[in-house]
N, C-alpha and C positions, 0 to 999 in steps of 0.2 A: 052086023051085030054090034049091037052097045058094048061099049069097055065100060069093068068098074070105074064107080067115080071116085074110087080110092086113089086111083093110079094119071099119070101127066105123063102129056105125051114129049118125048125127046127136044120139041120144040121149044117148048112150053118151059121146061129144066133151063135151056141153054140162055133164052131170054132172062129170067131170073138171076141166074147168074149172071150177066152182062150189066142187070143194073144193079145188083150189089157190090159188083166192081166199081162202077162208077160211084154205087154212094159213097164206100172207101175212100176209094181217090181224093175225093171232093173232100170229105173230112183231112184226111191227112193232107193234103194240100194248105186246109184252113189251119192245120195245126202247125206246119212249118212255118207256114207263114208270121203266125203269131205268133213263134219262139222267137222268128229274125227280129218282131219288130220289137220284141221285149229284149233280145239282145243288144239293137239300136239304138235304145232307149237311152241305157245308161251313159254311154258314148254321148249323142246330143249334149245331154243334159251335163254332161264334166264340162266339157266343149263351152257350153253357153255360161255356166258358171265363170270361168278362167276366163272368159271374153269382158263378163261384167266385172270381176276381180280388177281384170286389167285398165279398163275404163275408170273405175274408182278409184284404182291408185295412181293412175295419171290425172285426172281433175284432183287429186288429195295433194299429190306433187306438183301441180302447177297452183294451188290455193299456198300450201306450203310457202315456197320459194318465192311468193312475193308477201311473206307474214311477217314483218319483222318483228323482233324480241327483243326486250330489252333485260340483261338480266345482269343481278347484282351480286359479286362477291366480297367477300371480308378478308383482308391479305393480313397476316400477323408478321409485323416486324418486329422480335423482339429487343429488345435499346433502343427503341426509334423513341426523339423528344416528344415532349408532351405537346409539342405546338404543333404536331404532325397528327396526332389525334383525329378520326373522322377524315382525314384529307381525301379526298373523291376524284378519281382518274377517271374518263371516259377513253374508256379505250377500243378503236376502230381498226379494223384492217381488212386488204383482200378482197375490198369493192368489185374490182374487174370490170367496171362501167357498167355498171347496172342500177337503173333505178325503181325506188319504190316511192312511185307515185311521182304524179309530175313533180319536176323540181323538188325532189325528195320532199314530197310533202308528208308522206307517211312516215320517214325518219325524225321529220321537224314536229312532228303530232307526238310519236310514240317519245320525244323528250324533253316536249315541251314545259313537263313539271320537274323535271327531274332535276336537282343539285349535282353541281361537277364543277371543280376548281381551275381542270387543265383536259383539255384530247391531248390524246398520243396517238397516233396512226403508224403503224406499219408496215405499210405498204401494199406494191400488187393492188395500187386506187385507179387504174385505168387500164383501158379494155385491150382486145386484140386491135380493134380500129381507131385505137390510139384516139378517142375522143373523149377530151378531159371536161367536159359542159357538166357531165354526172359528178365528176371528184368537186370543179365548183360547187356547183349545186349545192354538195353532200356540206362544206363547207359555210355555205351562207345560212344552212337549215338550221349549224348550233346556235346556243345561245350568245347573242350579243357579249363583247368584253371579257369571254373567254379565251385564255390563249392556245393556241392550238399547232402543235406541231410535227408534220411530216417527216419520215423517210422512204424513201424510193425501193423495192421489192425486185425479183429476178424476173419479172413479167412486164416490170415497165420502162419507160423510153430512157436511153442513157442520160443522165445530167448533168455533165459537162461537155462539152460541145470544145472540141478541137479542130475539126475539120473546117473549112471556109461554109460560109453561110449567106444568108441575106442579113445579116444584121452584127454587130460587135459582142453581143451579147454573150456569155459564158454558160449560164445555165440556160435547158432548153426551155424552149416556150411554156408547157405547160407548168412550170414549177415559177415562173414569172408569175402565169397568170392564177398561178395557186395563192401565192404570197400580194397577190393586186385582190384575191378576196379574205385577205388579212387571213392565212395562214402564215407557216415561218416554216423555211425549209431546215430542215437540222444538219449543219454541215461543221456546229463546234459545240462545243456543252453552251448547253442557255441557264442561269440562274432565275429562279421564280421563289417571292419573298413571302415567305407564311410564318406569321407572330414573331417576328425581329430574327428568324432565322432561312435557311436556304435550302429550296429544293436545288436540286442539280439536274437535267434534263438532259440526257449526252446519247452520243452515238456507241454501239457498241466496239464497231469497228476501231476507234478510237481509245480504246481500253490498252490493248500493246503495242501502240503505234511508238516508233522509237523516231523522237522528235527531230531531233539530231540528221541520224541518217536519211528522212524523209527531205529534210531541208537539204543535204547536199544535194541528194538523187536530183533534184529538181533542180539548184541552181547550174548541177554540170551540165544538163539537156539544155536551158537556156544557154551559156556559153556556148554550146555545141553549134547552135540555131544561128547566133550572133556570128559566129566565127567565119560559117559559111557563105557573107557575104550575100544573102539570099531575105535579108529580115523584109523586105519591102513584099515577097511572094505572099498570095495571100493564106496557100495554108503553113508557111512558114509563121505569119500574123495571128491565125488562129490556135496555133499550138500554142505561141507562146502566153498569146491572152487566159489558155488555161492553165500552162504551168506557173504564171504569176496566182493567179485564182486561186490553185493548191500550196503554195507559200504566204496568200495570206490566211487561209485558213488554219496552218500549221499557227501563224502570228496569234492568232485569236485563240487556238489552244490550248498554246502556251499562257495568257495574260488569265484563261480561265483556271489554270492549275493554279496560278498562284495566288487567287482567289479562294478554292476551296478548303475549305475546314473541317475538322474530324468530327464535329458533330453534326455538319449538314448533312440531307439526306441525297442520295444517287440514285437514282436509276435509267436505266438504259435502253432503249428503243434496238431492235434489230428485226432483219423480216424473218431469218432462218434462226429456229428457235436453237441455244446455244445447248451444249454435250457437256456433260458434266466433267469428260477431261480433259476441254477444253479451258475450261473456267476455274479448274483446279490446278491447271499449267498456269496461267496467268496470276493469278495468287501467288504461286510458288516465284516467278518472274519478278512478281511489281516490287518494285522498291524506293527508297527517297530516291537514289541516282536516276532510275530511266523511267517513272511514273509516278503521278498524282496518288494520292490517301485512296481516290476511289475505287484502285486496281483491286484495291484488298478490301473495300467497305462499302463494297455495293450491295445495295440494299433490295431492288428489284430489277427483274429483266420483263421487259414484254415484249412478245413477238408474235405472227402467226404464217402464214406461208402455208401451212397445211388443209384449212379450209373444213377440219374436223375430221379428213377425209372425204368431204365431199357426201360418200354414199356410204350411208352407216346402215348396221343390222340392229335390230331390236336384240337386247342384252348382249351384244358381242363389239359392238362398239362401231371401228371403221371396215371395211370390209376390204379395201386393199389401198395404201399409201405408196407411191413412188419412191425407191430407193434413194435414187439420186447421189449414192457413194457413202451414205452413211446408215449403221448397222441399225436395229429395232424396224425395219422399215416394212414395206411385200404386204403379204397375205394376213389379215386380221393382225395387227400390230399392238390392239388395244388404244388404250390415251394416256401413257406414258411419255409421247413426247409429244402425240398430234392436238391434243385439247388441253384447256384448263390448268389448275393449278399447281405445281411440282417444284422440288427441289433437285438443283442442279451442282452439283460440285461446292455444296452449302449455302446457295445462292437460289431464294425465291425467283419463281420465275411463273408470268404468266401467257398461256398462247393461246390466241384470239380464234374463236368457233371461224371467224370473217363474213363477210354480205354475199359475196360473190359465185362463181364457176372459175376454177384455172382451169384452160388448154392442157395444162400436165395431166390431166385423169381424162380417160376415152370418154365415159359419158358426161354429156354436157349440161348437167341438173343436179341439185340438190335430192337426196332423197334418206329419210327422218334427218333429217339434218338440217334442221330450221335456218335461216341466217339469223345473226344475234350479233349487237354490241355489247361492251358489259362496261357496269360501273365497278372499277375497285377504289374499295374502302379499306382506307389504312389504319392499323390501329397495333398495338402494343401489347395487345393483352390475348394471350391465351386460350381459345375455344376452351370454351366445358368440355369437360368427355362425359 
């Protein structure tokens, strides 16, 4: 007998269902699937972003750190003579053997127009591999017939030489061969003559040196040396070739004090930028009896040793400076003591952005922190406000 064709037979049902499960499945499978890869998605894509971030700002940091800058500040000394007017410092430091361009050509390019009376370098001019060819270099690249003179930084080779050697020599090789490409090491105050008057170019170190007691200290160690019966040894020979070395430089800083005058101008070369209670102690100290006019009438300091920090943040400044025992120092410190221009215990004071990387900070790059020399310009008169 024919069944109505209203009706399906149990077969017929269970088939039907079998593939509406499947179409199911198959749909929801498609649908998970296409949530995971829309959840995927965004992953990749931060991922890929932060990979080209990170490439950019390492070719932006390697383009950077061999860009050098040359940049110009205005230093107001107020009393300073009129023949000191415009006087233009180029001031260097914190090389660390690094060069830009062969034989610093892109140092000798970025100032080849530039006007400057004297370099001042501060030090920390040569590298951890102690190869001084870049501080030459850095040297041959100024301009002709300018005088230029060095002090030695807590990163570079000792310069006095007491122990025996291959050679008689007192000061170490590279500060010979700094001074054989007409620099001048600064080991006493140097005079430089602008319009019938005197710059002073001096050590800082040399500010409370109590001349006196330096000169025994050192003749008693001689005596001591001689006594022993032992002068022919050769580092008995080399010690004393450098305690004669530090009593003529004492001779030479003494014949400069009595040179100096109250209206010449000072300033002072050091690599560790000086503390304002330092320079405030010293002031209080100097007097006719135990130091020169310039104890109390210095006029500028320049220094750098900081390197700007190294690794600065856009509007935050340096992002962390080495302590090293003295207080402002650690975690974002600002540029109070690491850059640029400041007053210290009443005493102008300039410290050098520098060229270099120091070993003292873990990462070994510059980063916004361009390297820079700067010209300062001296002058008497008062910014507009």
């Amino acid at each position: 007998m024919n069944q109505p064709p209203y009706r399906s037979s149990g077969r017929t049902r269970s088939v039907s269902r079998r593939v509406s499960v499947r179409m199911h499945t198959r749909q929801s499978n498609r649908s998970m699937f296409a949530d995971q890869r829309a959840r995927r998605l965004p992953g990749a894509w931060f991922f890929l972003t932060l990979l080209l971030l990170l490439g950019g700002l390492g070719i932006y940091t390697a383009i950077d750190n061999n860009l050098l800058r040359v940049e110009t500040v205005s230093v107001t000394i107020p009393g300073m003579g009129r023949a000191f007017e415009g006087y233009t410092i180029l001031h260097i430091s914190d090389l660390h053997g690094k060069r830009f361009g062969p034989a610093q050509s892109a140092l000798q390019s970025a100032l080849r127009d530039r006007s400057y009376q004297v370099v001042c370098i501060t030090g920390d001019m040569i590298g951890q591999d102690e190869d001084p060819y870049p501080f030459y270099e850095l040297i041959d690249a100024l301009r002709p017939g300018v005088p230029v003179f060095f002090i030695l930084g807590d990163e570079d080779p000792q310069a006095v030489i007491s122990e025996p050697h291959y050679s008689n020599d007192v000061l170490a090789e590279f500060i010979s061969g700094a001074q054989r490409h007409g620099a001048t090491y600064l080991d006493a105050p140097r005079p430089l003559s602008v319009g019938g008057h005197t710059v002073w170019i001096l050590l800082e170190s040399q500010l409370s040196l109590d001349m006196d007691a330096a000169e025994q200290s050192y003749r008693n160690q001689i005596q001591r040396d001689q006594a022993g019966g032992n002068a022919q040894l050769a580092g008995i020979k080399a010690r004393m070739r450098a305690l004669n070395y530090q009593l003529d430089v004492i001779n030479r800083v003494r014949a400069a004090r009595e040179q100096m005058n109250q209206g010449d101008l000072y300033i002072a070369l050091v690599h560790h930028p000086l503390q304002g209670d330092f320079v405030r102690g010293l002031q209080n100290w100097a007097s006719p009896a135990n130091a020169s006019p310039y104890a109390r009438q210095l006029d500028l300091v320049l220094a750098g040793h900081y390197n700007g920090g190294q690794v600065r943040l856009p509007f935050l400044g340096p992002l962390y400076v080495p302590e090293r025992g003295l207080s402002g120092r650690g975690w974002l410190p600002g540029d109070a003591v690491t850059q640029g221009l400041m007053q210290v215990g009443g005493v102008t004071q300039f410290v050098s952005p520098g060229l270099g990387v120091s070993h003292a900070y873990s990462i070994p790059f510059r980063l916004f922190n361009g390297p820079r020399v700067t010209l300062l310009r001296l002058t008497a008169s008062l910014p507009v406000q």
